[in-house]
PQR file of N, CA, C, O and H, with PARSE charges and radii, in Angstrom:
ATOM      1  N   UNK A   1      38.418  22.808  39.987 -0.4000 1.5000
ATOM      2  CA  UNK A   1      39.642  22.791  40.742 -0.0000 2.0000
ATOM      3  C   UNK A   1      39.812  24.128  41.471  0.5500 1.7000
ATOM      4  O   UNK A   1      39.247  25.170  41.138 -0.5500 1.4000
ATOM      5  N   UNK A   2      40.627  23.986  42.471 -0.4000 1.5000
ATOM      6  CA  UNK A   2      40.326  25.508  43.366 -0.0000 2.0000
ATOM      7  C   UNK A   2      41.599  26.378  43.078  0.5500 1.7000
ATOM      8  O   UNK A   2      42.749  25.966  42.927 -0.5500 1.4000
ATOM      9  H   UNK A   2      41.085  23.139  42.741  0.4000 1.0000
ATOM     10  N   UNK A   3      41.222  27.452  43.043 -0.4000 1.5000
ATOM     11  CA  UNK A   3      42.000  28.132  42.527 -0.0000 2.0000
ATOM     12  C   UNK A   3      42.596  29.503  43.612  0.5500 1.7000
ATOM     13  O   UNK A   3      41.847  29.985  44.461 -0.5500 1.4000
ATOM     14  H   UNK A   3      40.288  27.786  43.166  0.4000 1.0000
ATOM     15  N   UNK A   4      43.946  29.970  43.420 -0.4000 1.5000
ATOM     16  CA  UNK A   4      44.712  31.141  44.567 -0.0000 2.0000
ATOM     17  C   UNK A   4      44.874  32.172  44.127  0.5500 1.7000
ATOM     18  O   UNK A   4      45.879  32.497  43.494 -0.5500 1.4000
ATOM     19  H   UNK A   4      44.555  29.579  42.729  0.4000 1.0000
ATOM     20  N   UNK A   5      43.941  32.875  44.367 -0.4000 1.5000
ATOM     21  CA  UNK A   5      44.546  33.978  43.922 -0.0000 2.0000
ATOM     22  C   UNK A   5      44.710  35.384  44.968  0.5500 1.7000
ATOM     23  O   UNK A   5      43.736  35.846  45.563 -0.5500 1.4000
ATOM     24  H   UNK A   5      43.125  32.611  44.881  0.4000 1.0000
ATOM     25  N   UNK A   6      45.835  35.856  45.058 -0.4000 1.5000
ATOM     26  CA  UNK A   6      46.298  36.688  45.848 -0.0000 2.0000
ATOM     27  C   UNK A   6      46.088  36.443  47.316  0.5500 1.7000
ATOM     28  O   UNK A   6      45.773  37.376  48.055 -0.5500 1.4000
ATOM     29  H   UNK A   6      46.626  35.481  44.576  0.4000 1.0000
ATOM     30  N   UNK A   7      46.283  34.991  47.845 -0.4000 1.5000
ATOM     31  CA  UNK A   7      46.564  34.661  48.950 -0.0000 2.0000
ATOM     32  C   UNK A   7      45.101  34.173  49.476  0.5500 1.7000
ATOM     33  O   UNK A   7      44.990  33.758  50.629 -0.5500 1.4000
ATOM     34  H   UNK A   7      46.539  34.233  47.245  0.4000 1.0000
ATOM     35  N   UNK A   8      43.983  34.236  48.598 -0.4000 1.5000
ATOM     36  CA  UNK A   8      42.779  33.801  48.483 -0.0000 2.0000
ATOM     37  C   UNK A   8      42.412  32.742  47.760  0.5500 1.7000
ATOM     38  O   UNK A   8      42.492  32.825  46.534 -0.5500 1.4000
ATOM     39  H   UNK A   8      44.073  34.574  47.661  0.4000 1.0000
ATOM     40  N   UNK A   9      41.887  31.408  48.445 -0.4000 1.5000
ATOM     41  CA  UNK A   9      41.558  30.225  47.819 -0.0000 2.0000
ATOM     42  C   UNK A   9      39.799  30.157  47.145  0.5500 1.7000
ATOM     43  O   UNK A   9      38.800  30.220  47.862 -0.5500 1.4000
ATOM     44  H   UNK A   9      41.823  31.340  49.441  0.4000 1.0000
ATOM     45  N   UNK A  10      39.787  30.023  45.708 -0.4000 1.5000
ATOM     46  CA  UNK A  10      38.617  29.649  45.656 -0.0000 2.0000
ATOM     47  C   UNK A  10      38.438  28.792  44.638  0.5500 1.7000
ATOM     48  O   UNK A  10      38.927  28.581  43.528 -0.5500 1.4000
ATOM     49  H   UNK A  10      40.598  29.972  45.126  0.4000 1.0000
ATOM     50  N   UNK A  11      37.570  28.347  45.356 -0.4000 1.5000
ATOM     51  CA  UNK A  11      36.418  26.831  45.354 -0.0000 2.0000
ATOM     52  C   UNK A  11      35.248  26.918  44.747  0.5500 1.7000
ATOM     53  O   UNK A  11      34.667  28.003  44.775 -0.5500 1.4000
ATOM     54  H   UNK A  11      37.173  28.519  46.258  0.4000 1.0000
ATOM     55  N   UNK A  12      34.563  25.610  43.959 -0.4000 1.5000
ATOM     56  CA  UNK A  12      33.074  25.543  43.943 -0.0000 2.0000
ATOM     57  C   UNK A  12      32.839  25.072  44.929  0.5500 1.7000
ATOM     58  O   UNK A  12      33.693  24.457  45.568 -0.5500 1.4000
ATOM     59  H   UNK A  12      35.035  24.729  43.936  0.4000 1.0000
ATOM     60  N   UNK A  13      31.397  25.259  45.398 -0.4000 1.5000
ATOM     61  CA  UNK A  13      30.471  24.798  46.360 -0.0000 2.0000
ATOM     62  C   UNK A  13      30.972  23.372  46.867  0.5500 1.7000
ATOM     63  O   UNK A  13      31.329  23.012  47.989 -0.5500 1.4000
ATOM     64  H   UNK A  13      30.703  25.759  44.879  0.4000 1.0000
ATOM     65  N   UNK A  14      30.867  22.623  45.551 -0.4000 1.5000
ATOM     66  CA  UNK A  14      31.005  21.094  45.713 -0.0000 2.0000
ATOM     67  C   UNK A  14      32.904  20.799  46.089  0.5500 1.7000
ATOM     68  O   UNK A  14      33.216  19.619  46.249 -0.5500 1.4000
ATOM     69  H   UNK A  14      30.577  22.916  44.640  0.4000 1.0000
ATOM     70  N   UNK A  15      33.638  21.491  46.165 -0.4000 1.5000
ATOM     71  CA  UNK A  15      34.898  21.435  46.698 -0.0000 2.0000
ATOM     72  C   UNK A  15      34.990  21.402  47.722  0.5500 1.7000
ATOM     73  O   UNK A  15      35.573  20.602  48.453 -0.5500 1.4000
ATOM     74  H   UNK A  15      33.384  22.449  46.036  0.4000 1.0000
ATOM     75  N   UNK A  16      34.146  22.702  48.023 -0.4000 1.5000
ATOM     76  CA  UNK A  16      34.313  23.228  49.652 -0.0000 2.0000
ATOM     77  C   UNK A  16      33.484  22.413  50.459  0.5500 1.7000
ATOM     78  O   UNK A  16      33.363  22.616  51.667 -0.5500 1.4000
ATOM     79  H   UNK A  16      33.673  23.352  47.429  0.4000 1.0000
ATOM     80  N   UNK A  17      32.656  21.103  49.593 -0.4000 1.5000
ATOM     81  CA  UNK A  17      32.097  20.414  50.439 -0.0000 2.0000
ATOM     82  C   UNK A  17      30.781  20.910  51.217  0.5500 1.7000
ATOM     83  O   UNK A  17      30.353  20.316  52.207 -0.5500 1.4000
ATOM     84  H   UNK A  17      32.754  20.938  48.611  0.4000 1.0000
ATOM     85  N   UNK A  18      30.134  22.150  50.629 -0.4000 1.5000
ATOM     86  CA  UNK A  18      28.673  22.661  51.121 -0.0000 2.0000
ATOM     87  C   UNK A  18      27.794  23.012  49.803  0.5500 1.7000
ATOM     88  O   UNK A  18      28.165  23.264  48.657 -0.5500 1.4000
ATOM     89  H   UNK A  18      30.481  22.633  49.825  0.4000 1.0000
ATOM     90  N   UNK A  19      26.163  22.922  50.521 -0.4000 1.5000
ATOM     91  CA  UNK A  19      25.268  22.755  49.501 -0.0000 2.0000
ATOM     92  C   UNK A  19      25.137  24.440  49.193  0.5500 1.7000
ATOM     93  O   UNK A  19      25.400  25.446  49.852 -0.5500 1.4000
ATOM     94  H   UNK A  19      25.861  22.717  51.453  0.4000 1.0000
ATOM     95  N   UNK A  20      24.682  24.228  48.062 -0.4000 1.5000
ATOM     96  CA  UNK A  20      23.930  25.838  48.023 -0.0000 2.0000
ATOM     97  C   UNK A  20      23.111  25.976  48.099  0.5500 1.7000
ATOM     98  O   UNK A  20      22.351  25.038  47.858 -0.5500 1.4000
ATOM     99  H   UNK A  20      24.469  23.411  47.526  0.4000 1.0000
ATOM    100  N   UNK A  21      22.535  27.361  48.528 -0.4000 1.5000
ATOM    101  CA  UNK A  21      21.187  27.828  49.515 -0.0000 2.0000
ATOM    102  C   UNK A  21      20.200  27.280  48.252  0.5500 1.7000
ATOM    103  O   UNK A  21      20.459  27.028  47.075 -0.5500 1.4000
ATOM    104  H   UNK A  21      23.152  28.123  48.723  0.4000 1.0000
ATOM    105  N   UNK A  22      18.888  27.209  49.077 -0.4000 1.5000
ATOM    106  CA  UNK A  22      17.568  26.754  48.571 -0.0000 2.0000
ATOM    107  C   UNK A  22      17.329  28.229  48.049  0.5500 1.7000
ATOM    108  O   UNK A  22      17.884  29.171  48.613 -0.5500 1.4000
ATOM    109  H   UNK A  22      18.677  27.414  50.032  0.4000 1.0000
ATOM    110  N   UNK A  23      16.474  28.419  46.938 -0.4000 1.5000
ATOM    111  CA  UNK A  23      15.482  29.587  46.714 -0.0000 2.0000
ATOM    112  C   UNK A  23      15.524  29.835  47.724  0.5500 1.7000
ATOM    113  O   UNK A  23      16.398  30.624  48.085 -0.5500 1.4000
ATOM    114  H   UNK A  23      16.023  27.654  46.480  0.4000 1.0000
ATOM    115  N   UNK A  24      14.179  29.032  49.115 -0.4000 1.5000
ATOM    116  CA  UNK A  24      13.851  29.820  49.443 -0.0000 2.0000
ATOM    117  C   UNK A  24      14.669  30.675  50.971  0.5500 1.7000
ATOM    118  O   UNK A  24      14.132  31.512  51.697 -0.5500 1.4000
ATOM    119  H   UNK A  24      13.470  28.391  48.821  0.4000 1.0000
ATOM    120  N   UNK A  25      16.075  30.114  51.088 -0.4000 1.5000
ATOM    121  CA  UNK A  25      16.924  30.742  52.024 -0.0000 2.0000
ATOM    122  C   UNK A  25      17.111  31.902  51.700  0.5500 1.7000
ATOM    123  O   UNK A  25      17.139  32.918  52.394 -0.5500 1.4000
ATOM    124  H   UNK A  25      16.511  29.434  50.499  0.4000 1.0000
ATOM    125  N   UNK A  26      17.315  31.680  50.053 -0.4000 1.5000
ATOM    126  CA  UNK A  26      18.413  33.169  49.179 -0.0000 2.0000
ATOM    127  C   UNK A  26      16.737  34.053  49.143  0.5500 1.7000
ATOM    128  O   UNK A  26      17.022  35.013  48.427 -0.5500 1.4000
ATOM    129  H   UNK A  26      17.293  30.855  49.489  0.4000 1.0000
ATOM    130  N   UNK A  27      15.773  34.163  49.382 -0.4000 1.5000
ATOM    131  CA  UNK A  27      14.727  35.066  49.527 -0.0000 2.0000
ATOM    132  C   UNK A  27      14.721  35.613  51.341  0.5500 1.7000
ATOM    133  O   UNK A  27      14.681  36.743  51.830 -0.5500 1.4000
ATOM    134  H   UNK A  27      15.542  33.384  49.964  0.4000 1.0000
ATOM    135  N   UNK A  28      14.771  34.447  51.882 -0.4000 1.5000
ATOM    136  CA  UNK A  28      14.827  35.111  53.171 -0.0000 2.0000
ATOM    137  C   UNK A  28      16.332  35.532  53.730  0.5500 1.7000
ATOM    138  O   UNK A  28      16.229  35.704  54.945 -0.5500 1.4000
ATOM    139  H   UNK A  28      14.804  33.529  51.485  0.4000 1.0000
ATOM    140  N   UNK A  29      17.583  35.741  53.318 -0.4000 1.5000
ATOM    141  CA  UNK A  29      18.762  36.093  53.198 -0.0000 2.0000
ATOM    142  C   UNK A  29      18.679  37.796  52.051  0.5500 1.7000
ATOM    143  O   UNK A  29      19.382  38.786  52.255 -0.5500 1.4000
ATOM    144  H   UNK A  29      17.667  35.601  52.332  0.4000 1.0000
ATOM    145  N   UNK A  30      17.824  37.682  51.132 -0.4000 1.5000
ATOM    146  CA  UNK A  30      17.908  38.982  50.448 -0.0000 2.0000
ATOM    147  C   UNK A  30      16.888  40.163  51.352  0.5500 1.7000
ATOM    148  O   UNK A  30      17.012  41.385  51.430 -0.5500 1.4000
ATOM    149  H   UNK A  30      17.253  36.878  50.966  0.4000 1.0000
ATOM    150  N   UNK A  31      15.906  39.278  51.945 -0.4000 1.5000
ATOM    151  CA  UNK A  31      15.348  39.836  52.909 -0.0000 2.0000
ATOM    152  C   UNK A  31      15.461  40.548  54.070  0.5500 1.7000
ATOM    153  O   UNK A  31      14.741  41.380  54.623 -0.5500 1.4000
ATOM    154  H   UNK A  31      15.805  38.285  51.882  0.4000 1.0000
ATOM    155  N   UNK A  32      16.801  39.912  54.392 -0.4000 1.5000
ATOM    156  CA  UNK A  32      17.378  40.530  55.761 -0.0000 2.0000
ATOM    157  C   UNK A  32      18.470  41.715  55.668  0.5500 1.7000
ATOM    158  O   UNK A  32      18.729  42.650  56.426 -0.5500 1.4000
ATOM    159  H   UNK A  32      17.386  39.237  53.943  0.4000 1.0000
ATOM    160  N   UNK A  33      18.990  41.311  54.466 -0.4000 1.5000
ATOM    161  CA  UNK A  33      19.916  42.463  53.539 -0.0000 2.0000
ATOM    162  C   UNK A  33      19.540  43.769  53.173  0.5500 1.7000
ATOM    163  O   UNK A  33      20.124  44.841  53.016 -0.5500 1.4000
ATOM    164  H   UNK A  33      18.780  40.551  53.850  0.4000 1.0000
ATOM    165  N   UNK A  34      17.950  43.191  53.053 -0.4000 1.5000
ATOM    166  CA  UNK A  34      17.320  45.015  52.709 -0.0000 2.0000
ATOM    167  C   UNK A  34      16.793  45.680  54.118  0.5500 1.7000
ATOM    168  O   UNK A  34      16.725  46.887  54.347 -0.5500 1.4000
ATOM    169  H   UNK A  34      17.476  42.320  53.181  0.4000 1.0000
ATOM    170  N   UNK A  35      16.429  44.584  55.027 -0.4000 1.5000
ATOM    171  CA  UNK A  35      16.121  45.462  56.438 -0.0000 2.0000
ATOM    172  C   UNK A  35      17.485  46.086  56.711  0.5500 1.7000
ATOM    173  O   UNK A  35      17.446  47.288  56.977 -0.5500 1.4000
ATOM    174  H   UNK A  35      16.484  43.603  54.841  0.4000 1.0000
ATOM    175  N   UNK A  36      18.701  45.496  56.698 -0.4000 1.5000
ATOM    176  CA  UNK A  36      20.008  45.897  57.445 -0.0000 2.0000
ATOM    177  C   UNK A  36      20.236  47.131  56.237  0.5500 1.7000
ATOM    178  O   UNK A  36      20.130  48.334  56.479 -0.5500 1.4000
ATOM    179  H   UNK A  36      18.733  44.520  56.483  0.4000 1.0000
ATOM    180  N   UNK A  37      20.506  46.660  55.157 -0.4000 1.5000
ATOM    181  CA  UNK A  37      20.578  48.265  54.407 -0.0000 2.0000
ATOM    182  C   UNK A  37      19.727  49.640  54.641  0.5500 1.7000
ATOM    183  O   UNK A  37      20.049  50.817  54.477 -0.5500 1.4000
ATOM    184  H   UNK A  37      20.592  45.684  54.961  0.4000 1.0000
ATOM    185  N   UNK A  38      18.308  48.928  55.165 -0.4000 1.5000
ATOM    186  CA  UNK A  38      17.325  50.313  55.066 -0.0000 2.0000
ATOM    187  C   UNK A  38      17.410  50.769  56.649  0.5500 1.7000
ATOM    188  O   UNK A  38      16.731  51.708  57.063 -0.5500 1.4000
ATOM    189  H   UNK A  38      18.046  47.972  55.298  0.4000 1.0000
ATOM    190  N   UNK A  39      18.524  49.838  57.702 -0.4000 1.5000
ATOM    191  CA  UNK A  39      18.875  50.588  58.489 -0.0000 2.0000
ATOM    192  C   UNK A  39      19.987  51.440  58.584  0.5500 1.7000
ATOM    193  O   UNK A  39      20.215  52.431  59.277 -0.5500 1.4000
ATOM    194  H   UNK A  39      19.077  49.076  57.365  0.4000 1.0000
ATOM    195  N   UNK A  40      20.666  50.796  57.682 -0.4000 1.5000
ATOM    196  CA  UNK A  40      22.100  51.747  57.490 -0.0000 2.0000
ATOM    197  C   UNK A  40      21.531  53.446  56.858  0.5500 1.7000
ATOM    198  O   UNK A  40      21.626  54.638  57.150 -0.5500 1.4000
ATOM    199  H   UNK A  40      20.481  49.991  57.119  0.4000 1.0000
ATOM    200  N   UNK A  41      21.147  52.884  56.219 -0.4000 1.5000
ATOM    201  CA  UNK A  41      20.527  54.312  55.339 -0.0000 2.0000
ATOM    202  C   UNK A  41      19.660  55.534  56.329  0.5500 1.7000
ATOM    203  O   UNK A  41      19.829  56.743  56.170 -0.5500 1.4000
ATOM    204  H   UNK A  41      21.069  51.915  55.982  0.4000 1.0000
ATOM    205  N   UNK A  42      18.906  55.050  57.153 -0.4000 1.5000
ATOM    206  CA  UNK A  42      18.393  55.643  58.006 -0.0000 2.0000
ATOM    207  C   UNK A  42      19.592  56.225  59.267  0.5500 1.7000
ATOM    208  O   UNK A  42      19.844  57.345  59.713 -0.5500 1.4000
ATOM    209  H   UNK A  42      18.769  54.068  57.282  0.4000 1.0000
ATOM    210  N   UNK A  43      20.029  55.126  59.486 -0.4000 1.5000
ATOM    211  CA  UNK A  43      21.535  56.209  60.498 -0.0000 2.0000
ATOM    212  C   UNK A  43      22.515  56.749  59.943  0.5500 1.7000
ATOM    213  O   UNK A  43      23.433  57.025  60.716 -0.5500 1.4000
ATOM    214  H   UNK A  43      19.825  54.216  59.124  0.4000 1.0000
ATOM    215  N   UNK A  44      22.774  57.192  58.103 -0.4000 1.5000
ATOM    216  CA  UNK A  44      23.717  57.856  58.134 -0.0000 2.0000
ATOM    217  C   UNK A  44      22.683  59.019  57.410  0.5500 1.7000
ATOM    218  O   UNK A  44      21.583  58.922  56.867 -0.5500 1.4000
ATOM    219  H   UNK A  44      22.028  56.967  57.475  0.4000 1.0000
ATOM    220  N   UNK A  45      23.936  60.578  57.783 -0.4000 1.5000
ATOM    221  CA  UNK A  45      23.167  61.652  57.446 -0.0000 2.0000
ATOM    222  C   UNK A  45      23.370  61.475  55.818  0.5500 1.7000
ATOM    223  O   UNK A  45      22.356  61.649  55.142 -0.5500 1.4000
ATOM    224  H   UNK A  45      24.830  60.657  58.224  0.4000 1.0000
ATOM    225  N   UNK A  46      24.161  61.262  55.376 -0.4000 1.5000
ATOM    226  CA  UNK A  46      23.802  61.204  53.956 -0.0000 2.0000
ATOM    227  C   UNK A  46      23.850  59.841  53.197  0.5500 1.7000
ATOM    228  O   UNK A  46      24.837  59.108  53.128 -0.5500 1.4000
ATOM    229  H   UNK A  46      24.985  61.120  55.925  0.4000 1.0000
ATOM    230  N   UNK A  47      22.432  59.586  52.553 -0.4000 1.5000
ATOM    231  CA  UNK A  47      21.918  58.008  52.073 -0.0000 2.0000
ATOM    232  C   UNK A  47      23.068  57.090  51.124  0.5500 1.7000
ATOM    233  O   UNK A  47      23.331  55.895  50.992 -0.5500 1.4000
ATOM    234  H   UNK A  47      21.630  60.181  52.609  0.4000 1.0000
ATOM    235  N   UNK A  48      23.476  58.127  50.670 -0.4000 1.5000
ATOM    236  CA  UNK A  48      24.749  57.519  49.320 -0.0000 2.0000
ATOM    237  C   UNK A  48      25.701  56.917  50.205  0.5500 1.7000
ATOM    238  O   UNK A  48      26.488  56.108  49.714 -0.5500 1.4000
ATOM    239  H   UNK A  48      23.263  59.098  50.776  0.4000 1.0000
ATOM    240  N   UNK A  49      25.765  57.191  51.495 -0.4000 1.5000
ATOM    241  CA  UNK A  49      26.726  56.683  51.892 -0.0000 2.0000
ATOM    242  C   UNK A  49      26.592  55.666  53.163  0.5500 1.7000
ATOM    243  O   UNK A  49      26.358  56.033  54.315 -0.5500 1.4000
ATOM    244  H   UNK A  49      25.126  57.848  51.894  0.4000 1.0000
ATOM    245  N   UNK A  50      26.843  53.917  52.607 -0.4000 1.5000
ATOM    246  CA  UNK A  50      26.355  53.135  53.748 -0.0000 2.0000
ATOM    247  C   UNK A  50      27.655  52.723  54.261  0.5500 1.7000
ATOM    248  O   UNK A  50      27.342  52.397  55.406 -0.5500 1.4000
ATOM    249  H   UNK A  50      27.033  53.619  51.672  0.4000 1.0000
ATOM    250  N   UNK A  51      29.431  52.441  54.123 -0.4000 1.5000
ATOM    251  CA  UNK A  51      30.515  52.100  54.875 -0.0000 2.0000
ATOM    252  C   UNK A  51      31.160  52.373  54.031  0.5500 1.7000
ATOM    253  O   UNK A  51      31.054  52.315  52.806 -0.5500 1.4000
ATOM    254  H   UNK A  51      29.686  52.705  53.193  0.4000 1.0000
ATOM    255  N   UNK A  52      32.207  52.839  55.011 -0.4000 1.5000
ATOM    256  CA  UNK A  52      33.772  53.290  54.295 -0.0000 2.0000
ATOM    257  C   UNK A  52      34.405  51.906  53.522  0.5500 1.7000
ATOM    258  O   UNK A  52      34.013  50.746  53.644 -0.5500 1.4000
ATOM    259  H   UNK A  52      32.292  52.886  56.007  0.4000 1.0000
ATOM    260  N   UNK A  53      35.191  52.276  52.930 -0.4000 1.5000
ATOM    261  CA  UNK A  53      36.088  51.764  51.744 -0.0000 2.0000
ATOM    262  C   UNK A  53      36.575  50.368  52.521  0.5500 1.7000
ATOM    263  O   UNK A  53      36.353  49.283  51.984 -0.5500 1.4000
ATOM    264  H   UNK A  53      35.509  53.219  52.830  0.4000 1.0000
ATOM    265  N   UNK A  54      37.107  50.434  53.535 -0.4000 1.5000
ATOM    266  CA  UNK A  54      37.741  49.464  54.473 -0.0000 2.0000
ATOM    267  C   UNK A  54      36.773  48.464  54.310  0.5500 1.7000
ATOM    268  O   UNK A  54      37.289  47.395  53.985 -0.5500 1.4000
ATOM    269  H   UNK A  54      37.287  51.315  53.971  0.4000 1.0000
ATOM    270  N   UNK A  55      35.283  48.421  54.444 -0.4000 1.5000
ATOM    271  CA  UNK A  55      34.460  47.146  54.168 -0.0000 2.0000
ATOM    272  C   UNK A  55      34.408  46.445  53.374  0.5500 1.7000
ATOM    273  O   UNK A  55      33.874  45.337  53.326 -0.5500 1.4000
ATOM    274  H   UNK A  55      34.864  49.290  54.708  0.4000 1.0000
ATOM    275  N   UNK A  56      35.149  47.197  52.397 -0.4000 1.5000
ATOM    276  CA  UNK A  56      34.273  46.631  51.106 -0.0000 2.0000
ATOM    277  C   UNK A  56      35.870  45.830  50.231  0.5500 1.7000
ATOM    278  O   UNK A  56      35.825  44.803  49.554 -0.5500 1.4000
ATOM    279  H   UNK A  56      35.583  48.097  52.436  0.4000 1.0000
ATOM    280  N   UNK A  57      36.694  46.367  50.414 -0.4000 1.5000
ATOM    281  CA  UNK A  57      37.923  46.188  49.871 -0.0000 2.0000
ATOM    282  C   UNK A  57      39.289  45.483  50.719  0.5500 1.7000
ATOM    283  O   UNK A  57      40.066  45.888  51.584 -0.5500 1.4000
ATOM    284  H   UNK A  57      36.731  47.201  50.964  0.4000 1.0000
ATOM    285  N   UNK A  58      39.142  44.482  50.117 -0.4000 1.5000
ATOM    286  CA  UNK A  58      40.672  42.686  51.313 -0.0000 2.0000
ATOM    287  C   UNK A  58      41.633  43.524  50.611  0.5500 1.7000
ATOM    288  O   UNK A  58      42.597  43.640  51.367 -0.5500 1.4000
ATOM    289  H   UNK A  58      38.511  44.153  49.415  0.4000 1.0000
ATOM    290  N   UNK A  59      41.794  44.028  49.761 -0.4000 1.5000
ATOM    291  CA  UNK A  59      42.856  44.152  49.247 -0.0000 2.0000
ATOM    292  C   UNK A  59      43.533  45.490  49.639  0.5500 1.7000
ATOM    293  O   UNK A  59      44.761  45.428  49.679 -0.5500 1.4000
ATOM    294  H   UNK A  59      41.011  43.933  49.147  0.4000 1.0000
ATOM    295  N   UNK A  60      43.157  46.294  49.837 -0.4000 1.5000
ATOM    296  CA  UNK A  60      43.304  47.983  50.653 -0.0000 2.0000
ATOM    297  C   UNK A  60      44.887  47.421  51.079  0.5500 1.7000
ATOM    298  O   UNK A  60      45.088  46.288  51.515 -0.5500 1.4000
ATOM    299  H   UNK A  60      42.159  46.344  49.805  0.4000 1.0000
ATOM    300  N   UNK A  61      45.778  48.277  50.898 -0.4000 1.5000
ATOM    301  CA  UNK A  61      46.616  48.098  51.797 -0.0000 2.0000
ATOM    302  C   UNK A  61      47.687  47.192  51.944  0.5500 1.7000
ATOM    303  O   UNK A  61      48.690  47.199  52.658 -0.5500 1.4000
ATOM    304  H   UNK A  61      45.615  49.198  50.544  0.4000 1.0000
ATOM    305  N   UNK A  62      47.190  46.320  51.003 -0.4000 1.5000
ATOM    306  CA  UNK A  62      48.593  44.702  50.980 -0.0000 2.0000
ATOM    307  C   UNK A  62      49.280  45.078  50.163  0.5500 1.7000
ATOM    308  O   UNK A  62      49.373  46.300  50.049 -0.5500 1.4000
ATOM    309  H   UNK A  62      46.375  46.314  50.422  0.4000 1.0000
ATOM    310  N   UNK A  63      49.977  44.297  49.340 -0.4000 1.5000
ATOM    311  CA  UNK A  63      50.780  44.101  48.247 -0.0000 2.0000
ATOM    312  C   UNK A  63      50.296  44.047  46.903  0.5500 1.7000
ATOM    313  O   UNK A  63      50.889  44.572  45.960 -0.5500 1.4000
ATOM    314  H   UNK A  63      49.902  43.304  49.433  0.4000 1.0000
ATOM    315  N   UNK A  64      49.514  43.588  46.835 -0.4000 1.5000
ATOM    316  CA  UNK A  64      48.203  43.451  45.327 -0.0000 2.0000
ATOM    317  C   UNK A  64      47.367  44.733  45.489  0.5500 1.7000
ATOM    318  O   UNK A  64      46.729  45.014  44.474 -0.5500 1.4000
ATOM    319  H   UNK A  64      49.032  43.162  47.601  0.4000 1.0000
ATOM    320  N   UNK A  65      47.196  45.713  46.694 -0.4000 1.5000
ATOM    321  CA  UNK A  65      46.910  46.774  46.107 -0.0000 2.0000
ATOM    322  C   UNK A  65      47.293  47.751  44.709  0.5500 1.7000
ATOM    323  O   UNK A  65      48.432  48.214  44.646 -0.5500 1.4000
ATOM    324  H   UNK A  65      47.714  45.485  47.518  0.4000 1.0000
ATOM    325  N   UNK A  66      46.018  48.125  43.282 -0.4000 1.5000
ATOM    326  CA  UNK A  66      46.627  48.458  42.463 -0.0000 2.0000
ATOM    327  C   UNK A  66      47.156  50.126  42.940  0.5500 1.7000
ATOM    328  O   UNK A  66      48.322  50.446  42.704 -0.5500 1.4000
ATOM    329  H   UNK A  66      45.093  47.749  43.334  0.4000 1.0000
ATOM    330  N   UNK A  67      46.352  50.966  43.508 -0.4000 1.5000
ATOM    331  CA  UNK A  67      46.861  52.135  44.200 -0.0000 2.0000
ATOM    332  C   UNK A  67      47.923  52.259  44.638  0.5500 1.7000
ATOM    333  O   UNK A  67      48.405  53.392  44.649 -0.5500 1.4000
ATOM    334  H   UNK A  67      45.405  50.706  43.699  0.4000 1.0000
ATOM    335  N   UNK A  68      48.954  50.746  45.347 -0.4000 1.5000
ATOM    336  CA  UNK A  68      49.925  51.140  45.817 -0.0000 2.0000
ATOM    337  C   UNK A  68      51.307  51.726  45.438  0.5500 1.7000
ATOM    338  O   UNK A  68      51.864  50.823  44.815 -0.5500 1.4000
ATOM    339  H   UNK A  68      48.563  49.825  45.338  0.4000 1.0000
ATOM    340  N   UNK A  69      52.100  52.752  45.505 -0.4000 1.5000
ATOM    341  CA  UNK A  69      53.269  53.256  44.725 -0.0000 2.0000
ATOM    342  C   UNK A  69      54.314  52.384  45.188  0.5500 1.7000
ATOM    343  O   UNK A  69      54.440  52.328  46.412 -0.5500 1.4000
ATOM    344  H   UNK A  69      51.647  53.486  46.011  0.4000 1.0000
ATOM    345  N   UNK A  70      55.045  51.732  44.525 -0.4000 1.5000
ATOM    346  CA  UNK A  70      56.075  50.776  43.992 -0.0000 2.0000
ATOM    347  C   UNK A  70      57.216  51.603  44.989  0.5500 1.7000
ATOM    348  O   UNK A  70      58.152  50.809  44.896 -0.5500 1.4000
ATOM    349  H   UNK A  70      54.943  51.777  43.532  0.4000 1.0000
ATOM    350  N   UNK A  71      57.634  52.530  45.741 -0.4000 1.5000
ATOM    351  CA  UNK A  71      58.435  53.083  46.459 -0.0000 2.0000
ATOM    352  C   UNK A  71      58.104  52.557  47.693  0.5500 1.7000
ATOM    353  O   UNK A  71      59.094  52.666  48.416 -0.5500 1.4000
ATOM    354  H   UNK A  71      56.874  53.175  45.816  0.4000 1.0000
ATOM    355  N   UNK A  72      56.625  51.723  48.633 -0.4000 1.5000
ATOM    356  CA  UNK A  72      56.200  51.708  49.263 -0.0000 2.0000
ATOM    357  C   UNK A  72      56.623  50.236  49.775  0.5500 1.7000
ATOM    358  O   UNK A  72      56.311  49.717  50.847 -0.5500 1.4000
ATOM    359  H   UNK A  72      55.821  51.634  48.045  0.4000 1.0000
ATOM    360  N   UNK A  73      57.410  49.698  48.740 -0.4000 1.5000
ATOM    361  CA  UNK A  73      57.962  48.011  49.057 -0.0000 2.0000
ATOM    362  C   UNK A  73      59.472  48.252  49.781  0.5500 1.7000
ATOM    363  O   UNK A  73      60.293  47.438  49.359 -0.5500 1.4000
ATOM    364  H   UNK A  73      57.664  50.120  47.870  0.4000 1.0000
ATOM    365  N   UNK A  74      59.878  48.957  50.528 -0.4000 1.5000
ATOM    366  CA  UNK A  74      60.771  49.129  51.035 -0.0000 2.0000
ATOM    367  C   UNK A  74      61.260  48.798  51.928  0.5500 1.7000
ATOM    368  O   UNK A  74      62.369  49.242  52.226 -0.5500 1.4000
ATOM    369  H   UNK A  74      59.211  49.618  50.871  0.4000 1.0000
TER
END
């Protein structure tokens, strides 16, 4: 059954009505992940660092942020 959480719906595969990848997609999909990473890595000056926080994190910034200070609902 699909489930909401924080304004985000989720589903199994078979809900959402799509198959899941074959082996051999999820090999050529992990494949393309390491070219695009080993380009990121190569254009930034320092390797530890492939994108700011903003990429990686839906939640930054809303209401379900846990960082956010409770003075900030105003």
């Amino acid at each position: 059954m699909s489930k909401e959480i924080a304004g985000r719906k989720f589903s199994t595969p078979e809900e959402a009505g799509v198959e899941a990848p074959t082996p051999e997609q999820l090999d050529k999909y992990r494949e393309k992940f390491k070219e695009a990473r080993k380009r990121l890595r190569s254009a930034s000056p320092d390797p530890e660092i492939l994108a700011g926080d903003k990429y990686h994190d839906d939640i930054s910034g809303t209401e379900f942020d846990p960082r956010r200070d409770e003075s900030d609902n105003a």
